[in-house]
C-alpha positions in Angstrom: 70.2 8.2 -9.4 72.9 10.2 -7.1 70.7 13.3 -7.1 67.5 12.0 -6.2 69.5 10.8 -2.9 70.8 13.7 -2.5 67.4 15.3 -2.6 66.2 12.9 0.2 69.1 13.8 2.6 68.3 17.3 2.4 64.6 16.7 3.1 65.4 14.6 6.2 68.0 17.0 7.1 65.3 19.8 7.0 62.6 17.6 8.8 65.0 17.2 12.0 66.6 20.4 12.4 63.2 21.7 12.1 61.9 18.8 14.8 64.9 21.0 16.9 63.4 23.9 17.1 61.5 24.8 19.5 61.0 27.4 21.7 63.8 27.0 23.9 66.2 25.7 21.2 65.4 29.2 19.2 66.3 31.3 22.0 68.9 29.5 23.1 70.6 29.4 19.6 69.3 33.7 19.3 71.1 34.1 23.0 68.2 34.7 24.3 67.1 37.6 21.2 63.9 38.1 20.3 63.0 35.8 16.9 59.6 36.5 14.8 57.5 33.4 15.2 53.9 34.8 15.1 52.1 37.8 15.3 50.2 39.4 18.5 46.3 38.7 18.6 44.7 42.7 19.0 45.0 43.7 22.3 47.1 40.4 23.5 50.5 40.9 24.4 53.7 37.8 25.2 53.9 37.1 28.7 56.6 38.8 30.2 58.7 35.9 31.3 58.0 34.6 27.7 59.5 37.8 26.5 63.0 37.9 24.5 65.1 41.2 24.3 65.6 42.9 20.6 68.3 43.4 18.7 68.9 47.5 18.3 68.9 49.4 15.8 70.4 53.1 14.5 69.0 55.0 11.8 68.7 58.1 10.0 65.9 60.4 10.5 64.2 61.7 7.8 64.4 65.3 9.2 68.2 64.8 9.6 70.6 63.2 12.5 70.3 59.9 14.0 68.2 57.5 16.0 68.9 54.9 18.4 66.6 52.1 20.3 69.3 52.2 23.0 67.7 56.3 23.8 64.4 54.6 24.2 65.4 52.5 27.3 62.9 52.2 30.4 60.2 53.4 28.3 57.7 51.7 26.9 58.2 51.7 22.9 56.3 51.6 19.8 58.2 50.9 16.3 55.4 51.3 13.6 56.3 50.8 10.2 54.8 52.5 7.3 55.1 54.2 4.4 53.1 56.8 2.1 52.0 54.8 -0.3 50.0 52.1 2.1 46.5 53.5 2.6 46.1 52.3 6.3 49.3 53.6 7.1 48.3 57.0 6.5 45.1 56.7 9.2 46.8 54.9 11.5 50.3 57.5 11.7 48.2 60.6 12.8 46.2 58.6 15.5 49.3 56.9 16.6 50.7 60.7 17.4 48.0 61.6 18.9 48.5 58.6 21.5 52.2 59.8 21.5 51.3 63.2 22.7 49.1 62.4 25.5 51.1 59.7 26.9 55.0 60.9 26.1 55.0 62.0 29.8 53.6 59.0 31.2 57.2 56.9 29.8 56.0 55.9 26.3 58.0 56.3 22.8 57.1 56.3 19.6 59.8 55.5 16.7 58.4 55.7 13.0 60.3 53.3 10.3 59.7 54.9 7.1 60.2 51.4 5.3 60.0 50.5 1.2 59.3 54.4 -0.1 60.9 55.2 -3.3 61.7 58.6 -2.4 61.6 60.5 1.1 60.1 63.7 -0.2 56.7 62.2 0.3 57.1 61.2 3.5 58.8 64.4 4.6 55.8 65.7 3.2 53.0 63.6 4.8 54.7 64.1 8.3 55.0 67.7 7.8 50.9 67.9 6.7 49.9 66.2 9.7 52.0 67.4 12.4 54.0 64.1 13.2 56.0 65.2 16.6 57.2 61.6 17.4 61.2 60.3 15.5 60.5 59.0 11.8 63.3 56.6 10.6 63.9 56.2 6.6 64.6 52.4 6.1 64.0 52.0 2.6 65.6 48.6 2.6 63.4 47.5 5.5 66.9 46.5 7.4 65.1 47.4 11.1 62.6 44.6 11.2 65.3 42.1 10.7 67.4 43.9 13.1 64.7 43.8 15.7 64.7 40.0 15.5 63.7 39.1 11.4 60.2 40.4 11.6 58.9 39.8 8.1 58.0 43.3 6.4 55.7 41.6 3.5 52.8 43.8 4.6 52.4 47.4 5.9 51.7 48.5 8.4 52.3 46.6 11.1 53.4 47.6 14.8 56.3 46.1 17.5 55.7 47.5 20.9 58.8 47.1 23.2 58.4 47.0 27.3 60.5 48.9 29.5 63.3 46.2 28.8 63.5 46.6 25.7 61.9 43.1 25.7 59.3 42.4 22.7 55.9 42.7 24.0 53.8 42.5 21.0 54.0 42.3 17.0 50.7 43.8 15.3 50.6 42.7 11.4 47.9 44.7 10.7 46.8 48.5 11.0 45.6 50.1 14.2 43.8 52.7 16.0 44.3 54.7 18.9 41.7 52.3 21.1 43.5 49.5 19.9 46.5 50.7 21.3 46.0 52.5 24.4 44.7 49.2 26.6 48.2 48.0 25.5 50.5 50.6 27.1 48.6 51.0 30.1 49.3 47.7 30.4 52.9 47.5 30.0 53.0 50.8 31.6 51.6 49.5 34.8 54.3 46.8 34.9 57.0 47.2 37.2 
């Protein structure tokens, strides 16, 4: 008899903390941090004074050293996570360094997350094969997308792009291609 009580007060407990949270009340309990709620529609991005800042991040690099978000600031940043094994990933990570390449100059990072891969050889490998110049990150335990503000990682690839605030502009949960993600930066690049 006790437990199915006890049962119910959790249930209505659930019901109105979740009736609590709302926009405002999540960013006022993350300080103001970017938290996942929803993905980006292709092409869309948050409206900048809807925008949250991200929490950082420092990993290791798969050719060696370390990485920080904090080097990316004033640019215009795009974390992609991906990993050998998903099929799309390996389309999209050439294309994306080909965007990388042509619009470095222009204020735009990329940052690779090597996430869920068993073993780095093969992505050392893969990036070597296919001439990736932009900063791969291994994060086997997928520890960046929480760090960034608990972006689920259930799926590869998917794609955070970061204004020049560091602010979250977009989250893509599925693959892309260079035309997909060019109208984006120029975009955010044209912001002031």
């Amino acid at each position: 008899m006790k437990l199915p009580r006890f049962l119910a007060a959790v249930a209505l407990g659930g019901l109105l903390v979740s009736a609590c949270t709302g926009k405002n009340a999540v960013d006022q309990a993350a300080g103001g941090q970017y938290r996942f709620v929803q993905g980006t529609g292709l092409g869309k991005t948050i409206a900048a004074a809807d925008r949250r800042t991200t929490g950082g991040f420092t990993g290791d690099l798969l050719n060696g050293g370390k990485l920080s978000l904090a080097q990316s600031a004033g640019k215009v940043t795009v974390i992609n996570f991906w990993a050998t094994w998903c099929g799309p990933c390996t389309v999209e990570t050439p294309q994306f360094d080909a965007v990388y390449r042509a619009t470095k100059a222009k204020g735009v990072a990329f940052i690779g997350i090597d996430t869920k891969e068993t073993s780095t050889d093969a992505a050392k490998a893969f990036i070597k094969d296919n001439d990736i110049s932009y900063p791969i990150v291994s994060d086997e335990k997928g520890e960046t997308a929480v760090a960034l503000g608990k972006i689920p990682s259930l799926a590869l690839p998917f794609t955070v792009i970061l204004d020049k605030e560091q602010r979250v502009a977009a989250v893509y949960l599925h693959s892309l291609t260079a035309k997909d993600l060019q109208p984006v930066l120029d975009k955010l690049l044209a912001e002031s």
